[in-house]
C-alpha positions, 0 to 999 in steps of 0.5 A, spaced: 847 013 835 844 019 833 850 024 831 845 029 828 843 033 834 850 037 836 845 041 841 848 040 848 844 042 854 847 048 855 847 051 849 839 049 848 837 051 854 838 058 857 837 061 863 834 067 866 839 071 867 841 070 860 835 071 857 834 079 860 842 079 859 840 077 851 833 082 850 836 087 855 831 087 860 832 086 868 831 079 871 825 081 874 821 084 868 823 077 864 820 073 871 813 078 870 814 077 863 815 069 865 809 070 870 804 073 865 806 067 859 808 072 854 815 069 853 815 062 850 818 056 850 820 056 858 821 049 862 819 050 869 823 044 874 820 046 881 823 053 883 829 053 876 827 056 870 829 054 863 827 057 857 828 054 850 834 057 846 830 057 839 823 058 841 826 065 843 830 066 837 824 064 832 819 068 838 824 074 836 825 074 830 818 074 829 817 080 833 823 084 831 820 091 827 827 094 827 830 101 829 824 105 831 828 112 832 
């Protein structure tokens, strides 16, 4: 049995909701945003939506510029 994996499946995988919550934008620009394939790491099962939690961790990280102020 593989014990090293502690990842579950809610805490791998995120919703929509929590995703625009997280990036601070509404769900409808996060589903344009999944429309034009900008974010990575989304699964689409029919109509639900998950999106990976660590391809939008390293996506973000690698995006982020800092304060612009």
């Amino acid at each position: 049995m593989d014990t090293k994996n502690t990842d579950t499946p809610s805490t791998e995988w995120m919703t929509v909701e929590e995703l625009a919550g997280r990036l601070g934008m509404t769900k409808k620009a996060l589903y344009a945003r999944i429309a034009r394939e900008t974010i990575p790491g989304v699964l689409k099962l029919g109509r639900a939506i998950r999106i990976k939690r660590e391809a939008v961790e390293a996506w973000v990280t690698a995006n982020y510029r800092g304060d612009t102020v």
